[in-house]
TORNUVEX-232029 format. One record per atom (N, C-alpha, C): residue in three letters; atom name; y, x, z. Coordinates in steps of 0.05 Angstrom, whole numbers, padded with zeros to 5 digits. Atoms other than C-alpha are relative to their C-alpha. Layout:
ALA | CA | Y | X | Z
...
This chain:
UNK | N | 00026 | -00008 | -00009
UNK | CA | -00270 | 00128 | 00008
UNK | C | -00003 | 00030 | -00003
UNK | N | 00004 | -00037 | -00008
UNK | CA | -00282 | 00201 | 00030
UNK | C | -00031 | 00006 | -00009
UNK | N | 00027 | -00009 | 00007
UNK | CA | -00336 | 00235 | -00009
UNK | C | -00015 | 00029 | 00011
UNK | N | 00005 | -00027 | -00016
UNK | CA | -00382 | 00297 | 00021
UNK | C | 00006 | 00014 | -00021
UNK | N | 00008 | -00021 | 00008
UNK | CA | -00382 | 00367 | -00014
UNK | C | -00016 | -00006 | -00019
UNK | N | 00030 | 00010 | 00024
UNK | CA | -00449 | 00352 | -00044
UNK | C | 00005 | -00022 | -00017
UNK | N | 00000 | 00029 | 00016
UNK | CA | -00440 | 00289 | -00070
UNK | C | 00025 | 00001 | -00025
UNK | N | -00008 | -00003 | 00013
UNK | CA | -00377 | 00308 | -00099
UNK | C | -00008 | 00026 | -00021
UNK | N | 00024 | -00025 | 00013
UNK | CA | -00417 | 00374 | -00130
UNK | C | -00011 | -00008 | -00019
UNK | N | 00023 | 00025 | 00028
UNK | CA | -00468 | 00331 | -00164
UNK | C | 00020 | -00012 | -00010
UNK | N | -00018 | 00020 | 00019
UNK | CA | -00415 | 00291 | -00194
UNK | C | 00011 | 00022 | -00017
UNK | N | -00010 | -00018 | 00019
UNK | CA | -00382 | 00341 | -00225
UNK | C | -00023 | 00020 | -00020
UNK | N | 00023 | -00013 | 00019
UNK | CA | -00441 | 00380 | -00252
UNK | C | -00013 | -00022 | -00021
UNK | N | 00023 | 00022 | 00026
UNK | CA | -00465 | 00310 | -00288
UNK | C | 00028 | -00005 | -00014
UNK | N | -00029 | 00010 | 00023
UNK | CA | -00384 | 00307 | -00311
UNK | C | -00008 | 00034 | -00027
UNK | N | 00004 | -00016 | 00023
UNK | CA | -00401 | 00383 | -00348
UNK | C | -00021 | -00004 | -00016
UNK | N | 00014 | 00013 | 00028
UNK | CA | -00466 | 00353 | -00379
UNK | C | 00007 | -00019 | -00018
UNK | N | -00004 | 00027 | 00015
UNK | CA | -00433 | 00286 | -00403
UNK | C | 00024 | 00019 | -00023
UNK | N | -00021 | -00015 | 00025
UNK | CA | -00371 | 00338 | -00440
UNK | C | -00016 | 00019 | -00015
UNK | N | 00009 | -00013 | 00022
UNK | CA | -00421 | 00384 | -00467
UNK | C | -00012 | -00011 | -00013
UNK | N | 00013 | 00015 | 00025
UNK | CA | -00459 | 00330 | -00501
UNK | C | 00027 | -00023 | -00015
UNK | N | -00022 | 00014 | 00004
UNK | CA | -00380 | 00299 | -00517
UNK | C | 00005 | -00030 | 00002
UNK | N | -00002 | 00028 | -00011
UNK | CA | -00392 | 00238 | -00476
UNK | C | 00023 | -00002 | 00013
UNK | N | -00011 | 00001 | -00016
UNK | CA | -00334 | 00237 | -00439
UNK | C | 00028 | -00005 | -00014
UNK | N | -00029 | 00017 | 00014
UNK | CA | -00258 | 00189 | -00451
UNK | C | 00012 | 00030 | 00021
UNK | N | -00023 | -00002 | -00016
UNK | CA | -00194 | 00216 | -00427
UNK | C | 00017 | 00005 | -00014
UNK | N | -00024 | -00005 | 00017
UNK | CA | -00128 | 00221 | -00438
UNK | C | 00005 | -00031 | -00004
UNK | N | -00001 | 00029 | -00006
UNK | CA | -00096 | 00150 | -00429
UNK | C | -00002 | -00011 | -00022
UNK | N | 00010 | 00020 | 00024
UNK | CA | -00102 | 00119 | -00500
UNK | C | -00031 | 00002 | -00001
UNK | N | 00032 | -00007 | 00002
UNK | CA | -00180 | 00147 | -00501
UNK | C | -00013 | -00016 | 00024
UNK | N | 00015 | 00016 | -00028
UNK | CA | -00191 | 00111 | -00428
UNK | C | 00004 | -00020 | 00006
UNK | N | -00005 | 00034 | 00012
UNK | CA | -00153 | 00043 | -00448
UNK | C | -00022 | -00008 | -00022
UNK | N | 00031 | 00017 | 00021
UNK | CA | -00215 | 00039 | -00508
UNK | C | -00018 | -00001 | 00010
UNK | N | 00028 | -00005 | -00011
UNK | CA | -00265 | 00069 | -00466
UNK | C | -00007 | -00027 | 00022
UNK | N | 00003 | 00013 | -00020
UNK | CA | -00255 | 00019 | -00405
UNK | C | 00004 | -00033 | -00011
UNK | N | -00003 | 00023 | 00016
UNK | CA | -00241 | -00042 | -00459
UNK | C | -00023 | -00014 | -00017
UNK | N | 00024 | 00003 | 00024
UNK | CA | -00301 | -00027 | -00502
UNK | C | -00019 | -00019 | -00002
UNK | N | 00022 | 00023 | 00003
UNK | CA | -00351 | -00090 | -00508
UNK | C | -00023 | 00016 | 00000
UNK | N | 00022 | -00013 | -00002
UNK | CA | -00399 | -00035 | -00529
UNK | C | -00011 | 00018 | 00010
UNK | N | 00005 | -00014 | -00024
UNK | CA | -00402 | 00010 | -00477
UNK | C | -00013 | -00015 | 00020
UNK | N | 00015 | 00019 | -00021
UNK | CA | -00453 | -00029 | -00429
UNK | C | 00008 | 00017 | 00033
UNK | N | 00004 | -00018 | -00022
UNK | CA | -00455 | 00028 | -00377
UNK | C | 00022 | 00023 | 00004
UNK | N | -00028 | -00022 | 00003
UNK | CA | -00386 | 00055 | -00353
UNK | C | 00003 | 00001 | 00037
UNK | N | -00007 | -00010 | -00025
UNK | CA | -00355 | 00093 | -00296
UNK | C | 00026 | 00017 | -00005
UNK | N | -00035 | -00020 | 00003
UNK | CA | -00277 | 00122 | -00289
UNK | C | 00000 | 00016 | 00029
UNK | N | -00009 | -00016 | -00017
UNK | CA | -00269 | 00182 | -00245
UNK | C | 00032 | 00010 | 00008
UNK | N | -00026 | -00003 | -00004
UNK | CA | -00200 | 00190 | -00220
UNK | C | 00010 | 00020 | 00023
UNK | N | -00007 | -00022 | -00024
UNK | CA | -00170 | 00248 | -00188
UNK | C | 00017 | -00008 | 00017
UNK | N | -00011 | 00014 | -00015
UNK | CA | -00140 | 00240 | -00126
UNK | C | 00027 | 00012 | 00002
UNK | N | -00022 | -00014 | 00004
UNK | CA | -00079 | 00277 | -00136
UNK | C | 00011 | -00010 | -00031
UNK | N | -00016 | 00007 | 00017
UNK | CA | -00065 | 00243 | -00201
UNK | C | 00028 | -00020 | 00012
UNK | N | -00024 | 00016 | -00011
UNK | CA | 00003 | 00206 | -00205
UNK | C | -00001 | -00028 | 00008
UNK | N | 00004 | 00020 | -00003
UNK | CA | 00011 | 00136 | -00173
UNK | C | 00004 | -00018 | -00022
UNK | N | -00010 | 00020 | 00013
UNK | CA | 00034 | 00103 | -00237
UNK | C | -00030 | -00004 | -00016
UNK | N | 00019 | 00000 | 00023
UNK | CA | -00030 | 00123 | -00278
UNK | C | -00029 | -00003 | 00025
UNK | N | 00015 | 00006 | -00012
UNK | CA | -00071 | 00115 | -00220
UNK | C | -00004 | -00041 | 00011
UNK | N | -00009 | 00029 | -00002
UNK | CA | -00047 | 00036 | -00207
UNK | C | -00012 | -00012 | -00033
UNK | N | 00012 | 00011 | 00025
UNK | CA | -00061 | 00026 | -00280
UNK | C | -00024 | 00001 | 00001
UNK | N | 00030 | -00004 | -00002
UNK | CA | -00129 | 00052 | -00282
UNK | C | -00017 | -00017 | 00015
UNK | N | 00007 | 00005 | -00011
UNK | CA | -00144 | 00015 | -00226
UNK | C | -00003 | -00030 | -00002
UNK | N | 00006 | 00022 | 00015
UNK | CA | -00125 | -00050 | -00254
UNK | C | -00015 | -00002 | -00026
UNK | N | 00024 | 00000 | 00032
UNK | CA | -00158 | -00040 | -00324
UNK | C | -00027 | -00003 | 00012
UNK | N | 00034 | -00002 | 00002
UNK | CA | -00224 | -00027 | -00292
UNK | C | -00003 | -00024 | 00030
UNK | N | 00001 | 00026 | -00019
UNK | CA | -00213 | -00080 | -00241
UNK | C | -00007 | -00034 | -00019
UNK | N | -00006 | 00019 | 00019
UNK | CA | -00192 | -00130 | -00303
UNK | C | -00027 | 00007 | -00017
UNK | N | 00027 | -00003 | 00019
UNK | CA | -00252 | -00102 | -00344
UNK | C | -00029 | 00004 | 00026
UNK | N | 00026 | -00004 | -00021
UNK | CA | -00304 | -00099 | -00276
UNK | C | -00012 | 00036 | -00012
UNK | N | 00010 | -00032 | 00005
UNK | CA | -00312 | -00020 | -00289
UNK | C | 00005 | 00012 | 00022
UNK | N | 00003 | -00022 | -00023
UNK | CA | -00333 | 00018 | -00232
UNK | C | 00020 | 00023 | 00016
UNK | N | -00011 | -00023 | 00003
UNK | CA | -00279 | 00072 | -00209
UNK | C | 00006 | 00013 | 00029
UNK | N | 00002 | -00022 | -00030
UNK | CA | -00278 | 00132 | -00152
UNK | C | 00024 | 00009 | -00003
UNK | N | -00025 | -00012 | -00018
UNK | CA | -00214 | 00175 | -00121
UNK | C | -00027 | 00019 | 00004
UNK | N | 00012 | -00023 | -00002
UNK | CA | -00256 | 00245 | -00125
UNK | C | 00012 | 00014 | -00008
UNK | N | -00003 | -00032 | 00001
UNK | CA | -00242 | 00314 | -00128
UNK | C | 00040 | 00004 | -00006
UNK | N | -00032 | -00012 | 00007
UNK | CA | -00166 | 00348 | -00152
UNK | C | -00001 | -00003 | -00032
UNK | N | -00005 | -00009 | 00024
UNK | CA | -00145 | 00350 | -00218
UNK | C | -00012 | 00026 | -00015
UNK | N | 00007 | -00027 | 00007
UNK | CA | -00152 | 00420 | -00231
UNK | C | -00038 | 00007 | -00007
UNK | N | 00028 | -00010 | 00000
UNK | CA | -00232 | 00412 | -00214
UNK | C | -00017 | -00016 | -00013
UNK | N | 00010 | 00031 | 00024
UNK | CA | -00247 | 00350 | -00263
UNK | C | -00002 | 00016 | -00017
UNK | N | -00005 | -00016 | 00014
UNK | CA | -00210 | 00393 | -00308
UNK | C | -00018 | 00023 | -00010
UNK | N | 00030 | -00026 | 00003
UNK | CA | -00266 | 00454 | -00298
UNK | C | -00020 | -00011 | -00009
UNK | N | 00031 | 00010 | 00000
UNK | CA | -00322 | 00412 | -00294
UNK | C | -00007 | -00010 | -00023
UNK | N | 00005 | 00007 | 00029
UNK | CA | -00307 | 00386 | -00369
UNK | C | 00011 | 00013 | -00018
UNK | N | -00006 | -00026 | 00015
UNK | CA | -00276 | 00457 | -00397
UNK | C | 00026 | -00014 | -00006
UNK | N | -00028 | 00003 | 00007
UNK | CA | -00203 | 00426 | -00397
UNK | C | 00020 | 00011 | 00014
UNK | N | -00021 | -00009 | -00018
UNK | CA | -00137 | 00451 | -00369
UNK | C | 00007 | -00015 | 00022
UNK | N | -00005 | 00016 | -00025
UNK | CA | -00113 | 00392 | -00326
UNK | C | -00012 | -00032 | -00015
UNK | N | 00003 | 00029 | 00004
UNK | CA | -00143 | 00317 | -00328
UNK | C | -00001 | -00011 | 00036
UNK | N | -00001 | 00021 | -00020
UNK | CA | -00122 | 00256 | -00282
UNK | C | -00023 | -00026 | -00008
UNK | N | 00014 | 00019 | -00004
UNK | CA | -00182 | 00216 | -00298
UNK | C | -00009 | -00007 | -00031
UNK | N | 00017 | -00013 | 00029
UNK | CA | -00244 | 00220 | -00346
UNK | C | -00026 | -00026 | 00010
UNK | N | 00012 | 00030 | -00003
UNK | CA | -00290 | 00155 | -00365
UNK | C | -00025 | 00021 | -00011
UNK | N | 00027 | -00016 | 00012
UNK | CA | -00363 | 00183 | -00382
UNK | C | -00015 | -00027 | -00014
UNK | N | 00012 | 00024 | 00022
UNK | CA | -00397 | 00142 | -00444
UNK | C | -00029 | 00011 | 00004
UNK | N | 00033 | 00000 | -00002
UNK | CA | -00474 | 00169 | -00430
UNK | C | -00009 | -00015 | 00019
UNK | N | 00008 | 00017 | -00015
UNK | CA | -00509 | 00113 | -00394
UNK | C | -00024 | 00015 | 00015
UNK | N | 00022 | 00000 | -00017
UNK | CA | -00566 | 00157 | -00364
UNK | C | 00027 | 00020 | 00021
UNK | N | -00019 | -00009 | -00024
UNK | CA | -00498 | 00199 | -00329
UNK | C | 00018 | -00018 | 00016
UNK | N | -00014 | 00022 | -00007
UNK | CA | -00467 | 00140 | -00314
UNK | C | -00009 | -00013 | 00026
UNK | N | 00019 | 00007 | -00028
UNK | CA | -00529 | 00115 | -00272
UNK | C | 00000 | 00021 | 00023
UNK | N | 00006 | -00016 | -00017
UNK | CA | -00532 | 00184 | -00243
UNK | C | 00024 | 00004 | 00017
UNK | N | -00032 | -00010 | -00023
UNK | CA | -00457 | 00194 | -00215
UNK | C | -00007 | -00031 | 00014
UNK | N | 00001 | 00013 | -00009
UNK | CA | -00463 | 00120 | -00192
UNK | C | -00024 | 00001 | 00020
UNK | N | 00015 | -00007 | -00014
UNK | CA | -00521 | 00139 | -00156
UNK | C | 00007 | 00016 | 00020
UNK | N | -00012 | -00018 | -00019
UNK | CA | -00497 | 00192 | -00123
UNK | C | 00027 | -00009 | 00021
UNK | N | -00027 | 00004 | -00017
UNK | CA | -00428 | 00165 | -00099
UNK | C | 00000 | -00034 | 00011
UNK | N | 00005 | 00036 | -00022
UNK | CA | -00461 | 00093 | -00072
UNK | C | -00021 | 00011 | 00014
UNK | N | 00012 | -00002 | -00026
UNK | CA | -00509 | 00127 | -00032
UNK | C | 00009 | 00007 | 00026
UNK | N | -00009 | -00005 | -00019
UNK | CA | -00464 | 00133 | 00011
UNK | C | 00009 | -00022 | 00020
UNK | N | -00018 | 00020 | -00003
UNK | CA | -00451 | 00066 | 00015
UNK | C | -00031 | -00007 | 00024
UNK | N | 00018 | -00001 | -00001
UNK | CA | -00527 | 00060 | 00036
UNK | C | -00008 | 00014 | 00027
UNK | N | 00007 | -00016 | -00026
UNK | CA | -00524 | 00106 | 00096
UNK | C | 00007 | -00009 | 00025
């Protein structure tokens, strides 16, 4: 699914609020708990689209096997910015009011 400009924009600006309040998994042992967690009610896995196919196939089953939400947005490099890291292939956000808001944003498209 091809996301606009904007849409991917807003997503990333609610990925730098969810890391500066240190809501946000990654790093594959941190996104196997996060996407496992019973107590996490309200989840979402962003996945860069340039990550590798092996960790992209995984991801994709975990949150398939756990019913967790997950997008193919932006590059590596600009996940990476948007949560003050060097390089990330794919970042789970644990705040449930950013959770609603990226899901918001990247199903209204579904809507149009």
């Amino acid at each position: 699914m091809n996301f606009s400009e904007i849409q991917v924009q807003k997503v990333l600006s609610l990925l730098g609020f969810a890391a500066r309040s240190g809501k946000i998994a990654f790093g594959k042992d941190m996104l196997r708990e996060y996407i496992t967690n019973p107590r996490i009610k309200r989840k979402v896995v962003l996945i860069a689209v340039d990550a590798g196919e092996r960790v992209k196939k995984d991801l994709r089953i975990r949150c398939e096997i756990n019913k967790v939400p997950y997008f193919e947005l932006s590059q590596k490099s600009e996940l990476a910015h948007a949560v003050g890291k060097r390089e990330i292939s794919a970042i789970g956000v644990m705040d449930p009011n950013i959770v609603d808001g990226i899901l918001d944003v990247l199903q209204s498209q579904k809507s149009k």
